[in-house]
NUDOKE-113960 format. One record per residue: residue in three letters; residue number from 1; x, y, z of N, C-alpha, C, O, CB in turn. Coordinates in Angstrom, 3 decimals, decimal comma. Glycine has a CB too. Example, Ala and Ser with C-alpha at 12.3 -4.5 7.8 and 13.67 -1.06 7.14 Angstrom:
! residues 2
pt residu->ala&num->1&n_X->13,190&n_Y->-5,690&n_Z->7,800&ca_X->12,300&ca_Y->-4,500&ca_Z->7,800&c_X->13,200&c_Y->-3,300&c_Z->7,800&o_X->14,236&o_Y->-3,319&o_Z->8,465&cb_X->11,308&cb_Y->-4,473&cb_Z->9,046
pt residu->ser&num->2&n_X->12,850&n_Y->-2,250&n_Z->7,080&ca_X->13,670&ca_Y->-1,060&ca_Z->7,140&c_X->12,900&c_Y->0,030&c_Z->7,870&o_X->13,409&o_Y->1,138&o_Z->8,039&cb_X->14,084&cb_Y->-0,598&cb_Z->5,725
END
This chain:
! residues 68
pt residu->unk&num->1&n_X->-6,148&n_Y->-5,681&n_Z->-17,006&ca_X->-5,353&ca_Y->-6,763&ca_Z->-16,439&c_X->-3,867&c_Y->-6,496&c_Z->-16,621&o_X->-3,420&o_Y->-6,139&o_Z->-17,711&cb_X->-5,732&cb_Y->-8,098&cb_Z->-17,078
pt residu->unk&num->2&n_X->-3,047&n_Y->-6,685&n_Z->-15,465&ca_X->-1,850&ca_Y->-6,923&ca_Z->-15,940&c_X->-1,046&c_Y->-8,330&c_Z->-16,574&o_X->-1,443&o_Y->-9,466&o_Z->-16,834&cb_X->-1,303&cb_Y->-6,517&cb_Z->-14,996
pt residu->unk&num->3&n_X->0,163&n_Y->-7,706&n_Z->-16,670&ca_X->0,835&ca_Y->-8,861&ca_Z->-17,753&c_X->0,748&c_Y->-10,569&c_Z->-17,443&o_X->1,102&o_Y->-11,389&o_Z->-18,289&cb_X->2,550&cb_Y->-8,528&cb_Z->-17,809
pt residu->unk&num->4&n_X->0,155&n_Y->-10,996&n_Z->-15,931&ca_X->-0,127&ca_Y->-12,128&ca_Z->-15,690&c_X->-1,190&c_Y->-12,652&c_Z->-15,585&o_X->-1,342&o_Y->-13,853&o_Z->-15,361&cb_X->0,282&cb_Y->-12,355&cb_Z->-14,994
pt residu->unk&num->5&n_X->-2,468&n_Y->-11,479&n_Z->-15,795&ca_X->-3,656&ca_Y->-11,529&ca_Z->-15,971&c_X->-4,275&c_Y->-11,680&c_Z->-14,911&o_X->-5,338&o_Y->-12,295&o_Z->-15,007&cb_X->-3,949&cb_Y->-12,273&cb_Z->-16,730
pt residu->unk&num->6&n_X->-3,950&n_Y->-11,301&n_Z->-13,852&ca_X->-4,153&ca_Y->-11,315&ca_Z->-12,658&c_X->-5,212&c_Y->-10,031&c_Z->-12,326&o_X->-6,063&o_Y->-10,203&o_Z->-11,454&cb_X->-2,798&cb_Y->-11,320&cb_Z->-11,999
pt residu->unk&num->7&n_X->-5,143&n_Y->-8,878&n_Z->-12,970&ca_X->-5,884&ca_Y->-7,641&ca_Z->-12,622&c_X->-6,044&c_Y->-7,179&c_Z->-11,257&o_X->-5,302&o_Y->-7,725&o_Z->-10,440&cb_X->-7,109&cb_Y->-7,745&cb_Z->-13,077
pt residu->unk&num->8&n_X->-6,555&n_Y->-6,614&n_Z->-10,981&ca_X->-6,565&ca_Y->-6,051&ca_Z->-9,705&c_X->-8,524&c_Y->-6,126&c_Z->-9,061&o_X->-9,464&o_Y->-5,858&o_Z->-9,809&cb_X->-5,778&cb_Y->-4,238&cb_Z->-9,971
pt residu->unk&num->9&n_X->-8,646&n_Y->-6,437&n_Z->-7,958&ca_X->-9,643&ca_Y->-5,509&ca_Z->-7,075&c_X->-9,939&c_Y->-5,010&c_Z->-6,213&o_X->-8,943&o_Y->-4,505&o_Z->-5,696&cb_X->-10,259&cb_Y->-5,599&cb_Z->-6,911
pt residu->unk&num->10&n_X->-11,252&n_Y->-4,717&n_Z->-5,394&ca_X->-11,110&ca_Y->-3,820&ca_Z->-4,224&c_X->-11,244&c_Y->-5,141&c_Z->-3,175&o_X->-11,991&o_Y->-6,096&o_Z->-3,387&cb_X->-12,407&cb_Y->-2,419&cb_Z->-4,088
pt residu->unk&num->11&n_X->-10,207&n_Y->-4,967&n_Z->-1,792&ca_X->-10,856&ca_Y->-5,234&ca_Z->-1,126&c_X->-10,865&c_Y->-4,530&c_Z->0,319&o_X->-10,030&o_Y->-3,659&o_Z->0,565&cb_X->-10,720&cb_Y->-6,310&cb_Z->-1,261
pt residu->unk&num->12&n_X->-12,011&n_Y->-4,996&n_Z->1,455&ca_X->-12,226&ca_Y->-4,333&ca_Z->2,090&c_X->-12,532&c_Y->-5,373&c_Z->3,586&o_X->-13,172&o_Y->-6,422&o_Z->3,655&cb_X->-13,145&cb_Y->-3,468&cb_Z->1,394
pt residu->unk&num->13&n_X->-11,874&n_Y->-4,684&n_Z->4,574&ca_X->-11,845&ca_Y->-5,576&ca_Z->6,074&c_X->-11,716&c_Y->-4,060&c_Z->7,080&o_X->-11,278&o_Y->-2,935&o_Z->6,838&cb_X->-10,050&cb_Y->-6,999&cb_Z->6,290
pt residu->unk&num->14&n_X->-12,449&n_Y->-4,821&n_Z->8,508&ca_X->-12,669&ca_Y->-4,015&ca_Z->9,162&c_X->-10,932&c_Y->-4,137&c_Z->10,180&o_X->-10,429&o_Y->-5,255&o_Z->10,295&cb_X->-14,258&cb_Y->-4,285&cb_Z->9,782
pt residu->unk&num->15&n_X->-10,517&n_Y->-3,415&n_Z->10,549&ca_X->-9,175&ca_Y->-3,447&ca_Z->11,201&c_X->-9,535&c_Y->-2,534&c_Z->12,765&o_X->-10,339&o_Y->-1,603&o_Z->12,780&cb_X->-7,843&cb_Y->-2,598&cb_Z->10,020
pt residu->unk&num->16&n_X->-8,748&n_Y->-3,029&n_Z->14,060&ca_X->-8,221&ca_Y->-2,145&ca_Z->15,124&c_X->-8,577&c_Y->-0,689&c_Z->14,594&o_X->-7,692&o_Y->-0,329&o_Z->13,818&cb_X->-6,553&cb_Y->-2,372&cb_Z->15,384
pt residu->unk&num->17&n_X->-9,407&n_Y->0,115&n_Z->14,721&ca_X->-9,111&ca_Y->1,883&ca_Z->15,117&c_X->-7,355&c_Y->2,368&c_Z->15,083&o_X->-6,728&o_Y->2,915&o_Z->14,176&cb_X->-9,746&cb_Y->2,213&cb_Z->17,087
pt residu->unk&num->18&n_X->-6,919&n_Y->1,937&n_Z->16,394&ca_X->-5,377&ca_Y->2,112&ca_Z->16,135&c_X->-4,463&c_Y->1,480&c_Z->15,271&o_X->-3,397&o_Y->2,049&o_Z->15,033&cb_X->-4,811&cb_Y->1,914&cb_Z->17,117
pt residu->unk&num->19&n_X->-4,695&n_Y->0,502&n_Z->14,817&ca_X->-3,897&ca_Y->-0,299&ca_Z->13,701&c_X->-3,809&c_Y->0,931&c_Z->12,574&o_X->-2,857&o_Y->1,704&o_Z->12,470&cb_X->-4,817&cb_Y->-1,885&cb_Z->13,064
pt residu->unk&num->20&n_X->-4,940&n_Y->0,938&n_Z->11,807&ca_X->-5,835&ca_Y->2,100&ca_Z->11,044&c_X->-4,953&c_Y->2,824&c_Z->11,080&o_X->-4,400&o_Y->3,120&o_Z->10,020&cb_X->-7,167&cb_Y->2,742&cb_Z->11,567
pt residu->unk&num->21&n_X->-4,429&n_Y->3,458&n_Z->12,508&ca_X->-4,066&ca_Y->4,990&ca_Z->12,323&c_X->-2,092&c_Y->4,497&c_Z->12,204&o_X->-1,145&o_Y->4,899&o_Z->11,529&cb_X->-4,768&cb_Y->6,314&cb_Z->14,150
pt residu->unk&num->22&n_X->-2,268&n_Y->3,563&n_Z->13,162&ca_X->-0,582&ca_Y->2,915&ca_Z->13,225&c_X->-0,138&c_Y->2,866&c_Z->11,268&o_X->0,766&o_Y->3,445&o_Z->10,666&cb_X->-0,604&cb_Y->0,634&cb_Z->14,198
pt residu->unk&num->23&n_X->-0,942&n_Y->2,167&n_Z->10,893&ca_X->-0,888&ca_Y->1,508&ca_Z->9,409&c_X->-0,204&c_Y->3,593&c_Z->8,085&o_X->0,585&o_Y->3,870&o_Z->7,182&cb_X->-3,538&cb_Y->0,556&cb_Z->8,952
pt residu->unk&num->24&n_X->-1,438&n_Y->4,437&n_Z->9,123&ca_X->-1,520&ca_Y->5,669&ca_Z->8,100&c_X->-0,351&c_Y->6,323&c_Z->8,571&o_X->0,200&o_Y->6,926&o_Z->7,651&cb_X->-2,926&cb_Y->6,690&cb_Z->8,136
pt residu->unk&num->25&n_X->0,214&n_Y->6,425&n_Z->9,623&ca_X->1,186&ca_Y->7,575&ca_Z->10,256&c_X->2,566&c_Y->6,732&c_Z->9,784&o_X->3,641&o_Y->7,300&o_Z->9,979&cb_X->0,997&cb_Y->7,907&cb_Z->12,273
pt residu->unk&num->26&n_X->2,572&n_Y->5,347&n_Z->9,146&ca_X->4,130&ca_Y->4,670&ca_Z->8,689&c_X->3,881&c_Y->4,816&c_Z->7,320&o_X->4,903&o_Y->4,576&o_Z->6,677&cb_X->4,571&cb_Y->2,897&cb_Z->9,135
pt residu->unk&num->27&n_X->2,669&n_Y->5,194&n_Z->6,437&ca_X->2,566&ca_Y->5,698&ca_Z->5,467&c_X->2,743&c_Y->6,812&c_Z->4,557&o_X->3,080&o_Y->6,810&o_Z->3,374&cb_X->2,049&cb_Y->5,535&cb_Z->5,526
pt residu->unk&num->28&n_X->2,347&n_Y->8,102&n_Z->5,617&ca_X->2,422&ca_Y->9,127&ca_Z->6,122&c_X->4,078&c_Y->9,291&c_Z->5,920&o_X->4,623&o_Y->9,729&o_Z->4,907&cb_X->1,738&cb_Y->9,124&cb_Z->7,501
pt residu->unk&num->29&n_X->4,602&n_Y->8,923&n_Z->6,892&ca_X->6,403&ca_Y->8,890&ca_Z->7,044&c_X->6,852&c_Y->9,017&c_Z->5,762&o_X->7,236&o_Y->10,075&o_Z->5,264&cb_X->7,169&cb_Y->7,417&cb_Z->7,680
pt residu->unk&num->30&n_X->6,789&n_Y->7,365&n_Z->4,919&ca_X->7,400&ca_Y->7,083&ca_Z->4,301&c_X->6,738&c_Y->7,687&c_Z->3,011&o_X->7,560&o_Y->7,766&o_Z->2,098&cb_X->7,677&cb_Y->5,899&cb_Z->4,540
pt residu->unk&num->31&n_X->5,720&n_Y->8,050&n_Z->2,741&ca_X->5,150&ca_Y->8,966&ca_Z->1,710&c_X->4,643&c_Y->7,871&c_Z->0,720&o_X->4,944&o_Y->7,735&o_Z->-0,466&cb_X->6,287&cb_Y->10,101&cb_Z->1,026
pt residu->unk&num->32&n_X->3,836&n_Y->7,157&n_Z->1,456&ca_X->3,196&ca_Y->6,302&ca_Z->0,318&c_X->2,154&c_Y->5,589&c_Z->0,443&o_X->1,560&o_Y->6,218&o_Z->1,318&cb_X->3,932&cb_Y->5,464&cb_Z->-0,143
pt residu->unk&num->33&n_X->1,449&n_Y->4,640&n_Z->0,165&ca_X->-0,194&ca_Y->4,521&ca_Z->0,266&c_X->-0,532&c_Y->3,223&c_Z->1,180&o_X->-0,241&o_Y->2,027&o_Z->1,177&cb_X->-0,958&cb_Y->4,301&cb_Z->-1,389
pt residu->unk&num->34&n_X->-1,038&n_Y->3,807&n_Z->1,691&ca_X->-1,916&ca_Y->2,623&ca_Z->2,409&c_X->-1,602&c_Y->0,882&c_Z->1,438&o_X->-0,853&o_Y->-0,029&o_Z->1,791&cb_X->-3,982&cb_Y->3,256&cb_Z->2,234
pt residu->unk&num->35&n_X->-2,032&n_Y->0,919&n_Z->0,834&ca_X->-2,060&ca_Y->-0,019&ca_Z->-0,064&c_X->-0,735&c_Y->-0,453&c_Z->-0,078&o_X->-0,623&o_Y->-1,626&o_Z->0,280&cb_X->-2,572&cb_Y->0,378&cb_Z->-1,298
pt residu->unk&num->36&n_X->0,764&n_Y->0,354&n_Z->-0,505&ca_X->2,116&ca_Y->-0,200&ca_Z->-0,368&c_X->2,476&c_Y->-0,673&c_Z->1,555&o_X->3,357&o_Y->-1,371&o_Z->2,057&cb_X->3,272&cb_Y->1,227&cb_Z->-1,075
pt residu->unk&num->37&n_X->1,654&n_Y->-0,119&n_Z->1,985&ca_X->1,814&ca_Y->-0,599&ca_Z->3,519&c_X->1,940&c_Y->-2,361&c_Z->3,448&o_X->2,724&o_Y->-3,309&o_Z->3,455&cb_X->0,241&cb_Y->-0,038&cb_Z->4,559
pt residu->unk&num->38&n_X->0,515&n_Y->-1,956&n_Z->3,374&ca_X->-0,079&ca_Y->-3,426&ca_Z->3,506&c_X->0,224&c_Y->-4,784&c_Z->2,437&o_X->0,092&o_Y->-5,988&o_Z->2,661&cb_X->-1,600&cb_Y->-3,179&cb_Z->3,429
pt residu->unk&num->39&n_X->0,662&n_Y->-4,096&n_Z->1,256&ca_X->1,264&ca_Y->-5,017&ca_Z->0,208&c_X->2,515&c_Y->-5,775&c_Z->0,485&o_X->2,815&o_Y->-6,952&o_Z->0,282&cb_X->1,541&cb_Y->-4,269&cb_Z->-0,943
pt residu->unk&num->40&n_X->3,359&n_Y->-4,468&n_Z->1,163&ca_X->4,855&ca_Y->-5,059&ca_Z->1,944&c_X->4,681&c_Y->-6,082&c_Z->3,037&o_X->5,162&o_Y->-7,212&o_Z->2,963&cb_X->5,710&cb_Y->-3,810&cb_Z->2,749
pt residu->unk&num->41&n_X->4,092&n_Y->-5,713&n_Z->3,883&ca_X->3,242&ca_Y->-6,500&ca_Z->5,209&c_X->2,871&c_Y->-8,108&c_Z->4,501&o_X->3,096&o_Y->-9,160&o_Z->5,099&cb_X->1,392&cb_Y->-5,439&cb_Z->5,718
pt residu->unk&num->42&n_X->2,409&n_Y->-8,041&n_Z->3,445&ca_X->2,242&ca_Y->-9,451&ca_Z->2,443&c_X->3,360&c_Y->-10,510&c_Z->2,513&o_X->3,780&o_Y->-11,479&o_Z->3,146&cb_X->2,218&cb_Y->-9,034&cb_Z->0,815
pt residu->unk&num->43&n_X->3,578&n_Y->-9,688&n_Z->1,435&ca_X->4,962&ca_Y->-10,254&ca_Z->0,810&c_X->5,618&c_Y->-10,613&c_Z->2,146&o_X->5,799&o_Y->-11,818&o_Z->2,323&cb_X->5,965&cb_Y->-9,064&cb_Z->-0,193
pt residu->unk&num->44&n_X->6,056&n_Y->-9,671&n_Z->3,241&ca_X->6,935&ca_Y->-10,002&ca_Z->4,677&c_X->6,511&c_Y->-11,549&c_Z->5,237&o_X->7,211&o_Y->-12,410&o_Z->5,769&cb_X->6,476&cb_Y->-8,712&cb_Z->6,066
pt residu->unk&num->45&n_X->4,782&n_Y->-11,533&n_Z->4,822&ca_X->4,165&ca_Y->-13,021&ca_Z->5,680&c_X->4,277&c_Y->-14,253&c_Z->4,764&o_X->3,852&o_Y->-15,383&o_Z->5,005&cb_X->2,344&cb_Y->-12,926&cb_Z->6,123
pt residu->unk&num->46&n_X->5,055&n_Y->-13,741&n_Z->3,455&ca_X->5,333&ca_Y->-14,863&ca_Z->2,135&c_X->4,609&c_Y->-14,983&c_Z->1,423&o_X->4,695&o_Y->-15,973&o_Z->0,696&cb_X->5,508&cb_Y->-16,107&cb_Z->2,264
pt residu->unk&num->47&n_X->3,310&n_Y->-13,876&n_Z->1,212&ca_X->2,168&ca_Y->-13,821&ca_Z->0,025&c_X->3,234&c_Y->-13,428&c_Z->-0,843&o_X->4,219&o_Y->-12,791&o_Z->-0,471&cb_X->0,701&cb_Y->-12,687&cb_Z->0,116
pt residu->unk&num->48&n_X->2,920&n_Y->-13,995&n_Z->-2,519&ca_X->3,515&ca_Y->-13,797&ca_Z->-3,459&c_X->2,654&c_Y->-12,082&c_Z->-4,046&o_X->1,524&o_Y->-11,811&o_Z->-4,454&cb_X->3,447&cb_Y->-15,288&cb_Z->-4,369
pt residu->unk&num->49&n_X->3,917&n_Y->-11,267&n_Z->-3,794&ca_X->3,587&ca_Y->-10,013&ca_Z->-3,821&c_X->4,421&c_Y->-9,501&c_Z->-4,995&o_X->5,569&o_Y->-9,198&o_Z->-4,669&cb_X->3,798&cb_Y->-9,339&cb_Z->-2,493
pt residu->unk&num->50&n_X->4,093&n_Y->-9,320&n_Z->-6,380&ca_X->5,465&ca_Y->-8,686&ca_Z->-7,144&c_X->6,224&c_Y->-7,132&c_Z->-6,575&o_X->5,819&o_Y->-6,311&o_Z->-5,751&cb_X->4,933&cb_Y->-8,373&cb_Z->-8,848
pt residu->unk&num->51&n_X->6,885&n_Y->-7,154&n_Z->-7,018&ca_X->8,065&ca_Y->-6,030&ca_Z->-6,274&c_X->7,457&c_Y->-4,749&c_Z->-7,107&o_X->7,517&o_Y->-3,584&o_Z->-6,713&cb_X->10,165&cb_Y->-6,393&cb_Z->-6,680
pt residu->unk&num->52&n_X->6,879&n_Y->-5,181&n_Z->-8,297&ca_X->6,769&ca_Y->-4,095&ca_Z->-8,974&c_X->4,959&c_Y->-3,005&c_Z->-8,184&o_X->4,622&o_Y->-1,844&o_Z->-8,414&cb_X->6,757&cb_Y->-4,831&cb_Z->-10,861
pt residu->unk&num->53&n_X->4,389&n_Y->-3,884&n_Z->-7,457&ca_X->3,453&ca_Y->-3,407&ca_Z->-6,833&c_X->3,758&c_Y->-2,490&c_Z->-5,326&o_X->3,138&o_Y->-1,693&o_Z->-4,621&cb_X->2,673&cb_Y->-4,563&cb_Z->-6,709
pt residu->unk&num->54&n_X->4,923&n_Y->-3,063&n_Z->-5,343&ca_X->5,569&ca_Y->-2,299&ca_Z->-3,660&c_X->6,092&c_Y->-0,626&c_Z->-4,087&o_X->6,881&o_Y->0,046&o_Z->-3,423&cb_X->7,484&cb_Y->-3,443&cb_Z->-2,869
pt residu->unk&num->55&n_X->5,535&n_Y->-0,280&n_Z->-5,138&ca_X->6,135&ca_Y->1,480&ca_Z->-5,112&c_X->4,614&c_Y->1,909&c_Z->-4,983&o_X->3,666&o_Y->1,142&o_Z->-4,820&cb_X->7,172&cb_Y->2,316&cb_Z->-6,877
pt residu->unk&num->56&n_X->4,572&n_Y->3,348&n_Z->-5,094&ca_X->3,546&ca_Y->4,415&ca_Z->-4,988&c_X->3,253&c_Y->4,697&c_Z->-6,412&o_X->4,161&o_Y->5,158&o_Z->-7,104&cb_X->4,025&cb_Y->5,738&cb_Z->-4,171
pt residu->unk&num->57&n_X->2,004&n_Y->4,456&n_Z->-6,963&ca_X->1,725&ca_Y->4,554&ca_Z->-8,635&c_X->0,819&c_Y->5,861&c_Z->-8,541&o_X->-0,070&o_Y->6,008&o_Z->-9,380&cb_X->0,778&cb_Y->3,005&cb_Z->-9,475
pt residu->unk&num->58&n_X->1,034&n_Y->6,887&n_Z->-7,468&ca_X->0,040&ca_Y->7,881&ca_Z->-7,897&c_X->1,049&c_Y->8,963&c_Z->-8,309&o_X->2,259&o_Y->9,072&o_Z->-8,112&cb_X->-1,102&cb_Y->8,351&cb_Z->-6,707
pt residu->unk&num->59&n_X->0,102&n_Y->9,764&n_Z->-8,976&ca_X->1,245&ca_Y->10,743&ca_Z->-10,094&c_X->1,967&c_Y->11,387&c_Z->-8,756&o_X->1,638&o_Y->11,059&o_Z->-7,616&cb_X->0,322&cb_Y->12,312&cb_Z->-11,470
pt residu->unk&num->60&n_X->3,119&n_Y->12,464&n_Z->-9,092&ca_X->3,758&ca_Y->12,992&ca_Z->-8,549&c_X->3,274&c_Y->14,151&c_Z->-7,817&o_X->3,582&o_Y->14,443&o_Z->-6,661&cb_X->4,525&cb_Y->13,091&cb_Z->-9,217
pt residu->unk&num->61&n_X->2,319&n_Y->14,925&n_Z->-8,756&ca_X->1,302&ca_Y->16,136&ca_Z->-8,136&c_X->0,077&c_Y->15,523&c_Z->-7,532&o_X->-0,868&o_Y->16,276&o_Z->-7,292&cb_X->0,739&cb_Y->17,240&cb_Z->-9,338
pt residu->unk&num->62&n_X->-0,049&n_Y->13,902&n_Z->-7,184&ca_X->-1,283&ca_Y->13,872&ca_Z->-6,259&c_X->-1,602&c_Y->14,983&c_Z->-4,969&o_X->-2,558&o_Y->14,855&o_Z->-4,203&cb_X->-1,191&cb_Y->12,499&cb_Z->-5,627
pt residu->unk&num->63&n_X->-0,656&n_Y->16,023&n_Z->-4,908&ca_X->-0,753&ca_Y->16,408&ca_Z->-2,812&c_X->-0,597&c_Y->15,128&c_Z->-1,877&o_X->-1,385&o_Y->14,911&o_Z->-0,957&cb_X->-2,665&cb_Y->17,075&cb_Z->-2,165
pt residu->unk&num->64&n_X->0,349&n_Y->14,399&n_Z->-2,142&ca_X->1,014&ca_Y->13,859&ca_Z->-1,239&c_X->2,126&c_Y->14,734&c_Z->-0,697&o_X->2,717&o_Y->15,530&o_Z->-1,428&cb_X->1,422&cb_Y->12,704&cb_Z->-1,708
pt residu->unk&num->65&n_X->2,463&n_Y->14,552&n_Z->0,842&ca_X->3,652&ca_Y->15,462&ca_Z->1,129&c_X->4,346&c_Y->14,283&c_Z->1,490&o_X->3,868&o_Y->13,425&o_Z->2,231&cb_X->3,563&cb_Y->16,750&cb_Z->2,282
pt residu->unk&num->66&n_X->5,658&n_Y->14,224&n_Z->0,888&ca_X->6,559&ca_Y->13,491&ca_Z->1,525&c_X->7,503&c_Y->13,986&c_Z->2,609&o_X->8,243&o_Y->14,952&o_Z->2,420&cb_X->7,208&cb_Y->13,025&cb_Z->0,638
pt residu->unk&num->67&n_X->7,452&n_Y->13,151&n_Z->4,007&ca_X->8,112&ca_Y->13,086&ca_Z->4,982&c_X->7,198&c_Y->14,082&c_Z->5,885&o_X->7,921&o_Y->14,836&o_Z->6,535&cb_X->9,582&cb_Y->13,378&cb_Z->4,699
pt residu->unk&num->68&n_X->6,013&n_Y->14,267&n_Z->6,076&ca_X->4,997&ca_Y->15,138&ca_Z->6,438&c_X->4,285&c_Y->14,284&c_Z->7,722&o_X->3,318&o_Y->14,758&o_Z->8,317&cb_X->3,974&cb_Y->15,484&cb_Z->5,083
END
């Protein structure tokens, strides 16, 4: 859990085919996860999103390419 005890889990929805790919190629760009996509996309619609969840928490040597 984090510090508000909130913890985290999975969830899962079926989306557009192209959304999907729209969602991965602005991810892609900006070099960061699916998950910070859609977290920002939150917060933008006024879900209480902490700021500290809007970065990329995977190590540095995941094989992510940034700007790829």
């Amino acid at each position: 859990m984090d510090e508000t005890g909130a913890g985290e889990t999975m969830m899962s929805l079926k989306v557009p085919t192209q959304l999907r790919d729209e969602i991965r190629a602005k991810a892609i760009k900006e070099g960061v996860t699916l998950r910070v996509i859609v977290l920002r996309a939150l917060k933008a619609a006024g879900f209480d999103v902490d700021d500290a969840e809007l970065s990329d928490r995977r190590p540095a040597h995941s094989g992510r390419r940034k700007g790829s």
